[in-house]
PyMOL commands that place a pseudoatom at each C-alpha (Angstrom):
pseudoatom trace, name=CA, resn=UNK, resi=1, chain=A, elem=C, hetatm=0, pos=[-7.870, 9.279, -13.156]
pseudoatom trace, name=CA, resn=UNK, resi=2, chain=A, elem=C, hetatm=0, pos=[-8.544, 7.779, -16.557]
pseudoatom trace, name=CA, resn=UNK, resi=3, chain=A, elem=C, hetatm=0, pos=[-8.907, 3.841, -16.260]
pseudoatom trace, name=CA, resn=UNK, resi=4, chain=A, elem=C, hetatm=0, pos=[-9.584, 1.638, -19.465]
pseudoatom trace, name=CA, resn=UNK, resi=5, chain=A, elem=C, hetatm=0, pos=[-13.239, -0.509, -18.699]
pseudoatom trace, name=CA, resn=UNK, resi=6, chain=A, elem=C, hetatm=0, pos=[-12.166, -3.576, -18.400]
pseudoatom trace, name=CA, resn=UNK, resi=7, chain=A, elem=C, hetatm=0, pos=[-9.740, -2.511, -15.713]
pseudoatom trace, name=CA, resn=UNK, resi=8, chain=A, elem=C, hetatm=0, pos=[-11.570, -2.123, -12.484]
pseudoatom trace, name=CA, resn=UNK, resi=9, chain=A, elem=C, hetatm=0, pos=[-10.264, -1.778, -9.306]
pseudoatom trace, name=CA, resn=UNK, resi=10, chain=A, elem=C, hetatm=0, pos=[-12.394, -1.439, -6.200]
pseudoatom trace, name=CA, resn=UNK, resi=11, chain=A, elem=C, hetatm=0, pos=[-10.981, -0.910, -2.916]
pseudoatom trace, name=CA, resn=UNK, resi=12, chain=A, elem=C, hetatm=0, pos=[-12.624, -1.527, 0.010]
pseudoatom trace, name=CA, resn=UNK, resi=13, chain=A, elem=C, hetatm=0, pos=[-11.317, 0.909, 3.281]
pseudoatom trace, name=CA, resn=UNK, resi=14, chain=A, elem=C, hetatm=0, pos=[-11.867, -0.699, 6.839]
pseudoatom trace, name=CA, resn=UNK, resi=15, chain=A, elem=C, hetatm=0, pos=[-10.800, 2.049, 9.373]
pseudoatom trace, name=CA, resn=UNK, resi=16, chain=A, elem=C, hetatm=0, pos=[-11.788, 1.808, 13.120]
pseudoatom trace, name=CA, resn=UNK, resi=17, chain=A, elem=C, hetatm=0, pos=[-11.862, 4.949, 15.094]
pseudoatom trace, name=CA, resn=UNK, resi=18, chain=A, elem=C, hetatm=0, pos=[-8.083, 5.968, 15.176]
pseudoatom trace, name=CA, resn=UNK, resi=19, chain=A, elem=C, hetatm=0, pos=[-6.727, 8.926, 17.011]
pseudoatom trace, name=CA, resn=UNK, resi=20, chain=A, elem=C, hetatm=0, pos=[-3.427, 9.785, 14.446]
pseudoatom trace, name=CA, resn=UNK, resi=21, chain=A, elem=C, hetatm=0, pos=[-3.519, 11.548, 10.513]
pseudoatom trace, name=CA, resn=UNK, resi=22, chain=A, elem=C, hetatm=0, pos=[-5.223, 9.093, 8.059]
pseudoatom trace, name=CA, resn=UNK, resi=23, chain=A, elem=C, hetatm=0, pos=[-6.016, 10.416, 4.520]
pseudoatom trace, name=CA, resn=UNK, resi=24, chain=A, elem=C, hetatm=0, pos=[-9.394, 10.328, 3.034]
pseudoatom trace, name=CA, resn=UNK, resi=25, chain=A, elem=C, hetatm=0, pos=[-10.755, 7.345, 1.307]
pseudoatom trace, name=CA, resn=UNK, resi=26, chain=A, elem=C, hetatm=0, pos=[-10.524, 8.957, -2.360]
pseudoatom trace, name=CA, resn=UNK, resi=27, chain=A, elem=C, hetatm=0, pos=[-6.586, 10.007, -1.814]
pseudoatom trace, name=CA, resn=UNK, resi=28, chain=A, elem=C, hetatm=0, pos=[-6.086, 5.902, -0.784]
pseudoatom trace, name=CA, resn=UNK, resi=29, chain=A, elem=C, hetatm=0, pos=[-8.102, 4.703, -3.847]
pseudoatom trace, name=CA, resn=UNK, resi=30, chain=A, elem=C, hetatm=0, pos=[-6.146, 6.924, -6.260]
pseudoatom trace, name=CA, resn=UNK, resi=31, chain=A, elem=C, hetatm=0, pos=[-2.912, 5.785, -4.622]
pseudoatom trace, name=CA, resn=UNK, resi=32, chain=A, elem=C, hetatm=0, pos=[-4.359, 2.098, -4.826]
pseudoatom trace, name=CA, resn=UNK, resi=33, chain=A, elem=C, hetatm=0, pos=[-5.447, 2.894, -8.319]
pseudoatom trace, name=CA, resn=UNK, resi=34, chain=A, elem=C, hetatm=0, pos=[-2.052, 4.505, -9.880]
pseudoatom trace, name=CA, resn=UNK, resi=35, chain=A, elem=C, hetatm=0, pos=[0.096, 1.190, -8.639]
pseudoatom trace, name=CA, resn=UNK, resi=36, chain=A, elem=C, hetatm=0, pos=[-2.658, -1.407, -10.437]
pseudoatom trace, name=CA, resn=UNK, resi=37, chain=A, elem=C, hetatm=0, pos=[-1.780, -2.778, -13.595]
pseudoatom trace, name=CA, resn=UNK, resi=38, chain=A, elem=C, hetatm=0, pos=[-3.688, -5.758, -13.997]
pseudoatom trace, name=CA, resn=UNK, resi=39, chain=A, elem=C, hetatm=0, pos=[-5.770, -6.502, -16.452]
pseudoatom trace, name=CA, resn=UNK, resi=40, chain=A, elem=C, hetatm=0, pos=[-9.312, -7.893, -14.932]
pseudoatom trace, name=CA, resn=UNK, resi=41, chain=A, elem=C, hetatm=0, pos=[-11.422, -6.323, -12.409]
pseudoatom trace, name=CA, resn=UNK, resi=42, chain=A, elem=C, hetatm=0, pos=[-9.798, -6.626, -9.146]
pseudoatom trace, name=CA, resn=UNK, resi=43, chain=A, elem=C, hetatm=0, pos=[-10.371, -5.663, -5.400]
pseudoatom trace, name=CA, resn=UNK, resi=44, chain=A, elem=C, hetatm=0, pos=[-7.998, -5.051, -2.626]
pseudoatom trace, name=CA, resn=UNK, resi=45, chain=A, elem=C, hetatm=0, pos=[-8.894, -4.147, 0.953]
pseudoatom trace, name=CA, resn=UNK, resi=46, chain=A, elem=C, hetatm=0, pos=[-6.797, -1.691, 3.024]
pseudoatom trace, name=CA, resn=UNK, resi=47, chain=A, elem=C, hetatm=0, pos=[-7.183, -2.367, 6.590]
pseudoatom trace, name=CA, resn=UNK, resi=48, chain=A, elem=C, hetatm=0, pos=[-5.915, 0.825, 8.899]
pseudoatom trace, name=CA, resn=UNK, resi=49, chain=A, elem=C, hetatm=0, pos=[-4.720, -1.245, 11.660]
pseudoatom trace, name=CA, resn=UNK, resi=50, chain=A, elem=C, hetatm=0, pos=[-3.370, 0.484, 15.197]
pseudoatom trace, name=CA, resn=UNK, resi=51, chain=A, elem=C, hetatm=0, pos=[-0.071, -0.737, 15.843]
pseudoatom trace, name=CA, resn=UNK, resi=52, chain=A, elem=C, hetatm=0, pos=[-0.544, -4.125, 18.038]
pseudoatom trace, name=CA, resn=UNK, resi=53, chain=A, elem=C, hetatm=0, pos=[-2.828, -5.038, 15.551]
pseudoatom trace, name=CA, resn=UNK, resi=54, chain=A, elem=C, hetatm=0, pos=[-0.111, -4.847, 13.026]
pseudoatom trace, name=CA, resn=UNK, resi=55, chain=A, elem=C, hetatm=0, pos=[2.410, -6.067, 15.632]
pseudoatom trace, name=CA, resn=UNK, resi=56, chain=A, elem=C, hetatm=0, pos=[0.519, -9.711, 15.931]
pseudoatom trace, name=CA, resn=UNK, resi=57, chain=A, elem=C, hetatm=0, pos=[0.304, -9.542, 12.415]
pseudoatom trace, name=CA, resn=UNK, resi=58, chain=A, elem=C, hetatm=0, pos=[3.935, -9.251, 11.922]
pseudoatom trace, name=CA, resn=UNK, resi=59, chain=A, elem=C, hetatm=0, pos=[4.946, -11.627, 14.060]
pseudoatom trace, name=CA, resn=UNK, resi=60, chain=A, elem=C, hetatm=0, pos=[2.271, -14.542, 12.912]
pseudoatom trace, name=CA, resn=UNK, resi=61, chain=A, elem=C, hetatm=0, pos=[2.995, -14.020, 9.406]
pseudoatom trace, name=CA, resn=UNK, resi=62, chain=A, elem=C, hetatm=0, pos=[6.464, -12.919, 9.242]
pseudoatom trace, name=CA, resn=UNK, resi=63, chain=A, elem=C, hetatm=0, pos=[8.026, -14.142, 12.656]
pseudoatom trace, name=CA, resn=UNK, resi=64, chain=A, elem=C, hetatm=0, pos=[9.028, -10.186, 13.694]
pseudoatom trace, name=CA, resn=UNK, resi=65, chain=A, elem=C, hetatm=0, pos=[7.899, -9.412, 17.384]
pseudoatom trace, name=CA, resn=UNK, resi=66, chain=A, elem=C, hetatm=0, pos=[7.453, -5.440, 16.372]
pseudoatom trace, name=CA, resn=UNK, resi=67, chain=A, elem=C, hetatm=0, pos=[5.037, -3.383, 14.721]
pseudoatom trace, name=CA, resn=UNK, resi=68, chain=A, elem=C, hetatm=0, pos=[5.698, -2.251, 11.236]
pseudoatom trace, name=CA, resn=UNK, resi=69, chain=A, elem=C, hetatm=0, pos=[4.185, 0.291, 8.621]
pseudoatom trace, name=CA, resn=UNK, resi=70, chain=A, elem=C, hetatm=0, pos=[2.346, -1.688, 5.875]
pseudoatom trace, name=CA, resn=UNK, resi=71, chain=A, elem=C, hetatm=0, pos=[1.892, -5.811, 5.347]
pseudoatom trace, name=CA, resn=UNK, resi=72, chain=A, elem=C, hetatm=0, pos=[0.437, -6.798, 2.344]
pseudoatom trace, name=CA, resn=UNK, resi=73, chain=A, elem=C, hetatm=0, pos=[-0.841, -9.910, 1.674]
pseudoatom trace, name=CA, resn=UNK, resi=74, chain=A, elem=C, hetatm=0, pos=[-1.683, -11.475, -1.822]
pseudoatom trace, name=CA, resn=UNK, resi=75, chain=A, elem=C, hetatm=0, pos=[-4.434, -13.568, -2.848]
pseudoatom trace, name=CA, resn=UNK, resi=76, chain=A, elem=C, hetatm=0, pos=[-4.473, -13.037, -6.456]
pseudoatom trace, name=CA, resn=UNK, resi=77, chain=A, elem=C, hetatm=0, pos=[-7.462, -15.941, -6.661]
pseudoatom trace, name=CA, resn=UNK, resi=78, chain=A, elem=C, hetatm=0, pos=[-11.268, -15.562, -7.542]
pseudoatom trace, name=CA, resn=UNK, resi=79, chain=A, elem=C, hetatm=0, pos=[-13.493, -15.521, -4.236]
pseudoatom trace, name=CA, resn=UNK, resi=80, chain=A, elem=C, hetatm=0, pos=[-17.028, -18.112, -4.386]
pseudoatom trace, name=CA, resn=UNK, resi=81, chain=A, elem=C, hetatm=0, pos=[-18.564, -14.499, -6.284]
pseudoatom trace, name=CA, resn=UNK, resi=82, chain=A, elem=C, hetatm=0, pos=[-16.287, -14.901, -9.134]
pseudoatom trace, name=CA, resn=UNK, resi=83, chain=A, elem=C, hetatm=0, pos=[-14.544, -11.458, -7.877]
pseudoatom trace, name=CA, resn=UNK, resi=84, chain=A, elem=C, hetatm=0, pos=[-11.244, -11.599, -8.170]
pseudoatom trace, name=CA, resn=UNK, resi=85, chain=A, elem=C, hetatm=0, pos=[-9.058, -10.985, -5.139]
pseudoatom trace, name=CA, resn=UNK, resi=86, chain=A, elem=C, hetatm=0, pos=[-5.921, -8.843, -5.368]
pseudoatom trace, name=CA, resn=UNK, resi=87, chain=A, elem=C, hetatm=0, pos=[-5.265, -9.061, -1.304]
pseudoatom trace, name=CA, resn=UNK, resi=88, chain=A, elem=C, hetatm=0, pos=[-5.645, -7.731, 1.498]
pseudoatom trace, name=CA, resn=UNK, resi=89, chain=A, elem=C, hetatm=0, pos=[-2.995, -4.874, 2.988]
pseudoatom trace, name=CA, resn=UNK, resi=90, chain=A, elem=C, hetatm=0, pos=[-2.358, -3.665, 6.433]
pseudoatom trace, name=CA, resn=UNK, resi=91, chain=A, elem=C, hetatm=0, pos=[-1.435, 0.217, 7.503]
pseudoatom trace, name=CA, resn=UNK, resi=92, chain=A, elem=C, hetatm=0, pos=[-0.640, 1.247, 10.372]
pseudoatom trace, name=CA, resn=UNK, resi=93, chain=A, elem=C, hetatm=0, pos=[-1.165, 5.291, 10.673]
pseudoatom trace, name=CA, resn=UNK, resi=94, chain=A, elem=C, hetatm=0, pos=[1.072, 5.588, 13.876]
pseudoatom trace, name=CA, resn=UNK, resi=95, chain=A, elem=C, hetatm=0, pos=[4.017, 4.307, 12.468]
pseudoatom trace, name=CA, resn=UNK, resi=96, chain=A, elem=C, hetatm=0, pos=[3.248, 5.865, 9.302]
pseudoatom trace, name=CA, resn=UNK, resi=97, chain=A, elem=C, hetatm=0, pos=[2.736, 9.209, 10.444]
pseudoatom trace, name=CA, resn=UNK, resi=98, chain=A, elem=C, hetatm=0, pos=[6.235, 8.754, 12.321]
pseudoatom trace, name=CA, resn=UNK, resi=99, chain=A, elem=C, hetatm=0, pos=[8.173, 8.518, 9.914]
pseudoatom trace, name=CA, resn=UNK, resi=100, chain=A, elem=C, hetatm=0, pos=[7.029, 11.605, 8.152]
pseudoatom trace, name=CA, resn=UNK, resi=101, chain=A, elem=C, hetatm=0, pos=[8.097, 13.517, 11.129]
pseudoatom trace, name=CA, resn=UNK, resi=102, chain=A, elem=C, hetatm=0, pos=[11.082, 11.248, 11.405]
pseudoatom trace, name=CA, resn=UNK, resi=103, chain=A, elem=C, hetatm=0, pos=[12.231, 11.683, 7.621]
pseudoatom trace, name=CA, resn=UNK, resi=104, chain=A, elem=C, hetatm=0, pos=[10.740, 15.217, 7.389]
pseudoatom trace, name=CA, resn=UNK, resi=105, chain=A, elem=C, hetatm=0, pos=[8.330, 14.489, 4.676]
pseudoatom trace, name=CA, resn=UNK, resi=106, chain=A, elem=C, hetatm=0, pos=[4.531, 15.503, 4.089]
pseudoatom trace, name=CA, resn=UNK, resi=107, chain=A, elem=C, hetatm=0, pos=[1.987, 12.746, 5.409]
pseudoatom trace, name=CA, resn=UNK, resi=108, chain=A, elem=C, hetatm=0, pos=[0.557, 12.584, 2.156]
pseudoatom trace, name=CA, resn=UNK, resi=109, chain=A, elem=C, hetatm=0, pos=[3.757, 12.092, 0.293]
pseudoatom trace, name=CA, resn=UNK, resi=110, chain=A, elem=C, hetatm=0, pos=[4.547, 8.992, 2.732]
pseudoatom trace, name=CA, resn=UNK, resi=111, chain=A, elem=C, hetatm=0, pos=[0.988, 7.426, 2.907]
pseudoatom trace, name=CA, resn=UNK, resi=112, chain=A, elem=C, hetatm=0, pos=[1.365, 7.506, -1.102]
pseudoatom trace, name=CA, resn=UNK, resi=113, chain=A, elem=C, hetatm=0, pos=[4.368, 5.682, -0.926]
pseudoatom trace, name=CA, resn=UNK, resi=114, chain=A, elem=C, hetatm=0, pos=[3.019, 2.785, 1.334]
pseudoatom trace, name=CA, resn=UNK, resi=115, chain=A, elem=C, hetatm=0, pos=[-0.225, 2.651, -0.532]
pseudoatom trace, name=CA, resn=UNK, resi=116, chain=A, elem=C, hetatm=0, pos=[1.987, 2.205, -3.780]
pseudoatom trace, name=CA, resn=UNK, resi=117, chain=A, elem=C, hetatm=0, pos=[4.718, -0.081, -2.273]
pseudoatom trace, name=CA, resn=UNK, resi=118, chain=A, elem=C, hetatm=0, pos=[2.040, -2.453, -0.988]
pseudoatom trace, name=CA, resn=UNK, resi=119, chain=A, elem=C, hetatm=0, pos=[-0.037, -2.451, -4.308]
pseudoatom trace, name=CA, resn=UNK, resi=120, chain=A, elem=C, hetatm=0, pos=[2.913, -3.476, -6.131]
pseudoatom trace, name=CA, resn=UNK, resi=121, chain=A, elem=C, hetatm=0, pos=[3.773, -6.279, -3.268]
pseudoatom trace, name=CA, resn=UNK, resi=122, chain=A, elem=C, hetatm=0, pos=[-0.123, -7.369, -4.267]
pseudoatom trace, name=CA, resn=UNK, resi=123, chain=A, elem=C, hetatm=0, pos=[1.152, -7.934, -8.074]
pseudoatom trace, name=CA, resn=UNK, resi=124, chain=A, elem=C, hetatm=0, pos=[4.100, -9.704, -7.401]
pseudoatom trace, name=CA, resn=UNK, resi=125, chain=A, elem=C, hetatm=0, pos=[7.066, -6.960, -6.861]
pseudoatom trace, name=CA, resn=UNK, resi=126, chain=A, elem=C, hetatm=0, pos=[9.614, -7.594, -3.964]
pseudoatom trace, name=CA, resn=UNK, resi=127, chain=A, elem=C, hetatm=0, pos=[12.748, -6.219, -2.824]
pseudoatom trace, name=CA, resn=UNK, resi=128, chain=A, elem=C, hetatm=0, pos=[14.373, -9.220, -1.061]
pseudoatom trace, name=CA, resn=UNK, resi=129, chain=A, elem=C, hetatm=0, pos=[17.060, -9.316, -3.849]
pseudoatom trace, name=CA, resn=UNK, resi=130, chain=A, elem=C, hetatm=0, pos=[19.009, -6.258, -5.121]
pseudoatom trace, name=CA, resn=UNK, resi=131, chain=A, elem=C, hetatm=0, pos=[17.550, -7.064, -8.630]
pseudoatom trace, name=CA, resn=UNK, resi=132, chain=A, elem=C, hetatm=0, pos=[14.520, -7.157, -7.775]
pseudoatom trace, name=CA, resn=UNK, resi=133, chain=A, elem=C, hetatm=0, pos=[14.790, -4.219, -5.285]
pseudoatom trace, name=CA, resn=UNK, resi=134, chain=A, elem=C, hetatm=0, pos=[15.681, -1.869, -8.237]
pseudoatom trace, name=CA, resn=UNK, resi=135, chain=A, elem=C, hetatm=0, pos=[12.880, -2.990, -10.093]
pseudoatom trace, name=CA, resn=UNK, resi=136, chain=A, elem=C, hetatm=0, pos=[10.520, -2.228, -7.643]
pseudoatom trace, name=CA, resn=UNK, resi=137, chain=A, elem=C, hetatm=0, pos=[12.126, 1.396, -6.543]
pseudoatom trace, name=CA, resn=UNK, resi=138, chain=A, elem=C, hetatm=0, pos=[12.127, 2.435, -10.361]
pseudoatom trace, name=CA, resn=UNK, resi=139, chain=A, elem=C, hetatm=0, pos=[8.415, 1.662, -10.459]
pseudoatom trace, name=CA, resn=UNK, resi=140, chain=A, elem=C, hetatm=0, pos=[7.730, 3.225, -7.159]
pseudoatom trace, name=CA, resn=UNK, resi=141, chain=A, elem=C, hetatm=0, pos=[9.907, 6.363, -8.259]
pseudoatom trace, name=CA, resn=UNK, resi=142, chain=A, elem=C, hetatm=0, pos=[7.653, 6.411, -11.656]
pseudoatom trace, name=CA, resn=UNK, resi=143, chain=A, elem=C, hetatm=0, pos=[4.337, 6.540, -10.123]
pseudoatom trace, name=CA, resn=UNK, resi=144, chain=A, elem=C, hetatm=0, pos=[5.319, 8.825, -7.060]
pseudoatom trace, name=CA, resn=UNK, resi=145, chain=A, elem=C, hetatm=0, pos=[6.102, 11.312, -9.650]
pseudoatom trace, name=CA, resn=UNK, resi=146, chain=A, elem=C, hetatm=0, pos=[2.972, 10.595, -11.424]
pseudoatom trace, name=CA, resn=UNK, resi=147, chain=A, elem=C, hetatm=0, pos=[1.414, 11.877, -8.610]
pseudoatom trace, name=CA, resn=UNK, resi=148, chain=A, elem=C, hetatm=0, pos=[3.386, 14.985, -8.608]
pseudoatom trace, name=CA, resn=UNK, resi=149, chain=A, elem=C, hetatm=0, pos=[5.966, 13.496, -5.116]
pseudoatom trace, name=CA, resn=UNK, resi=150, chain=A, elem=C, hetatm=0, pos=[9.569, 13.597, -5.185]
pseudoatom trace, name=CA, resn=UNK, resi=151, chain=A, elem=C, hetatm=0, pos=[11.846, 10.158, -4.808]
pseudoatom trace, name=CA, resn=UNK, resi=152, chain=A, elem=C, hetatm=0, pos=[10.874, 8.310, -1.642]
pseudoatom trace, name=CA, resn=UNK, resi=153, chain=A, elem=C, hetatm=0, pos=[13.948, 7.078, -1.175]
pseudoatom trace, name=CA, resn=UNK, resi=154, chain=A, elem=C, hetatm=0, pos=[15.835, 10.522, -1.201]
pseudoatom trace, name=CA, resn=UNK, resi=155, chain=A, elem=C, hetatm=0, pos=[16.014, 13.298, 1.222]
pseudoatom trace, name=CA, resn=UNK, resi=156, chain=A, elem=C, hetatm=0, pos=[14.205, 16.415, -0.153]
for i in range(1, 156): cmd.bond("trace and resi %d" % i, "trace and resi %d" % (i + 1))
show_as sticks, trace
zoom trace
């Protein structure tokens, strides 16, 4: 992936020693990478979190007592280093791996489609109004194809 210079983004991967399908760290960082479109260097950590993990997450932050796929959380500030934060996001490969099966769809396709949807939550897309949620879909339909996927949000 071609990125101009003075737009850098480094991920940082935490995964502990999970039993279910996670993809490697350079699939996640070009996911990561084709969903940033800021312009200063930036860094985001992914955090592959088993599902209580997520659970407590969910319910401190967003008051839901059940796990979930993928929180993100912005930061969007500059740490004591001067590096600017993007955020932090949380994936859970159980639940993600579910829904493939569930929805019939490769791994990859739907880990690609968290990674994205949660990259754009990082830069300030949301869904919680109808106007907004089109926004977002379009630009989630746009990359997915990018990357050579169908529409997430159709059946294939």
């Amino acid at each position: 992936m071609i990125k101009e210079k003075n737009k850098l983004l480094t991920v940082e991967i935490i995964k502990d020693k999970l039993l279910d399908y996670i993809p490697t760290n350079f699939k996640i960082k070009e996911w990561a990478e084709i969903a940033f479109n800021k312009d200063k260097d930036s860094l985001v950590i992914i955090k592959v979190a088993d599902k209580s993990e997520i659970m407590k997450l969910n319910k401190t932050f967003l008051k839901k007592d059940k796990p979930t796929n993928v929180l993100s959380f912005p930061n969007n500030s500059h740490a004591t280093t001067g590096e600017f934060i993007l955020g932090d996001i949380m994936i859970c490969p159980e639940i993600i791996n579910e829904e493939s099966d569930r929805y019939g769809i490769d791994k990859d396709k739907r880990w690609a489609h968290m990674i994205i949807h949660s990259m754009l939550h990082l830069q300030g897309y949301t869904h919680d109004l109808d106007k907004y949620r089109v926004i977002m879909e379009k630009k989630e339909k746009e990359l997915m194809d990018i990357l050579g996927y169908s529409d997430p949000y159709h059946a294939n």
